[in-house]
C-alpha positions as CSV (number, residue, x, y, z in Angstrom):
1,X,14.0,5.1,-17.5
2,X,11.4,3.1,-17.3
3,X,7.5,4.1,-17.7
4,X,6.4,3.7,-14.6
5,X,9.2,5.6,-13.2
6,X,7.9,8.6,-14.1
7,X,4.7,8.3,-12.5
8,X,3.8,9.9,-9.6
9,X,1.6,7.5,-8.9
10,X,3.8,4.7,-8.3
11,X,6.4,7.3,-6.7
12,X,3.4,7.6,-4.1
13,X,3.1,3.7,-4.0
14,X,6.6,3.6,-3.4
15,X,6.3,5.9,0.0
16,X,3.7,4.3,0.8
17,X,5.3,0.6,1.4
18,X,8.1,2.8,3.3
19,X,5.3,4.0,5.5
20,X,3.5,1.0,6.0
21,X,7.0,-0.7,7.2
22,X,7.9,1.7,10.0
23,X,4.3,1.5,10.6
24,X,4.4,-2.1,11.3
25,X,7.8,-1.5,13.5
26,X,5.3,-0.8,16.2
27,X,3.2,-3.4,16.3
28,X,3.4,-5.8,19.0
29,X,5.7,-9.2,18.9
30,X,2.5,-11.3,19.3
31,X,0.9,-9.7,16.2
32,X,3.7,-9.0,14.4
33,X,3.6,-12.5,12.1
34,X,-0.3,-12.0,11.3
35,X,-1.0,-8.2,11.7
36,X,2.7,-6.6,10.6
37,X,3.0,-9.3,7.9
38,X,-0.2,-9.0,6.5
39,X,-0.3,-5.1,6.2
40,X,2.9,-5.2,4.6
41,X,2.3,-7.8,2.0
42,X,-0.9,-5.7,0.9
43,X,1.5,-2.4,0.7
44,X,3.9,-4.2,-1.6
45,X,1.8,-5.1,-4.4
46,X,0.6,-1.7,-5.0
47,X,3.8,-0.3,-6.4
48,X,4.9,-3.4,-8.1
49,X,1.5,-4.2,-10.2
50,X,1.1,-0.3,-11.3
51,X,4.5,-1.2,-13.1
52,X,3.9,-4.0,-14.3
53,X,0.6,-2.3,-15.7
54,X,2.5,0.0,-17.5
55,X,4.5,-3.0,-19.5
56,X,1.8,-4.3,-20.5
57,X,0.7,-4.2,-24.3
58,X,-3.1,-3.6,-24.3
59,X,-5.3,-0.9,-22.5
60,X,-7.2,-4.4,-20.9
61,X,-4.1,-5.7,-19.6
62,X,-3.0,-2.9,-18.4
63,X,-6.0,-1.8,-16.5
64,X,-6.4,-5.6,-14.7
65,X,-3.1,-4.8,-12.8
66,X,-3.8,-1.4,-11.9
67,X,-7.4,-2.6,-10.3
68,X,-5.2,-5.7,-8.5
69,X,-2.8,-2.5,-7.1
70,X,-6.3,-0.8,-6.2
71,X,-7.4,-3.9,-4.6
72,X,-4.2,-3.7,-2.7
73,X,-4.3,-0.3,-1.6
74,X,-8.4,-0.7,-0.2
75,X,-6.5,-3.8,2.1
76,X,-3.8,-1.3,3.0
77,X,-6.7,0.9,4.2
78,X,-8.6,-1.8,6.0
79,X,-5.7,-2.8,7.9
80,X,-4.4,0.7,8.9
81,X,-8.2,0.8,10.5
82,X,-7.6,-2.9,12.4
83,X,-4.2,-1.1,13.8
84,X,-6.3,1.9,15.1
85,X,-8.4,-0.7,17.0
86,X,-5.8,-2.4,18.2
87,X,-4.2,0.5,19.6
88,X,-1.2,1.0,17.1
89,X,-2.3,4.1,15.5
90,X,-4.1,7.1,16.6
91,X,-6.7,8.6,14.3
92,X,-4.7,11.6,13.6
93,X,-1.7,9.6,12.9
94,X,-3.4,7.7,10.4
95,X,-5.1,10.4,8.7
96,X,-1.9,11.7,6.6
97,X,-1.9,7.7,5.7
98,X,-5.1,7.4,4.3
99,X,-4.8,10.9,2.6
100,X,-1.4,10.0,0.9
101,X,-3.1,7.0,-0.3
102,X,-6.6,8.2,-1.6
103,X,-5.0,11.0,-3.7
């Protein structure tokens, strides 16, 4: 088992892509390319650069992957708030998505 396997952390990340995909499922045709595409290559990164964080060698390598998966997750965020005005999400819908995400 790898490192990262074991945190619950990247568990979390991990359900949090799976989200964001059926998410995206409802997004219009016309902005599924830019808006569905977009939200779900932020949602990606965030499980795959807290792994590669942990197999890193140094504390300072480490920590410059998990702030890229933190810069990730704050796009995630930002672009679960562009679905609400668009229509895609209600607030408490979303809610449980932000929370999952914050903690």
């Amino acid at each position: 088992m790898f490192k990262f396997e074991r945190l619950e952390v990247w568990k979390k990340s991990i359900a949090i892509y799976e989200k964001i995909c059926e998410l995206s499922k409802g997004i219009d045709q016309r902005e599924q390319f830019s808006l569905g595409e977009q939200i779900r290559r932020a949602a990606l990164p965030i499980s795959t650069n807290i792994a590669e964080g942990t197999g890193r060698e140094g504390n300072k390598e480490s920590k410059y992957f998990f702030n890229i998966a933190k810069g990730s997750l704050y796009e995630v965020l930002s672009l679960l708030y562009v679905m609400k005005n668009r229509g895609y999400l209600k607030t408490p819908i979303m809610r449980p998505y932000i929370k999952s995400v914050m903690k």
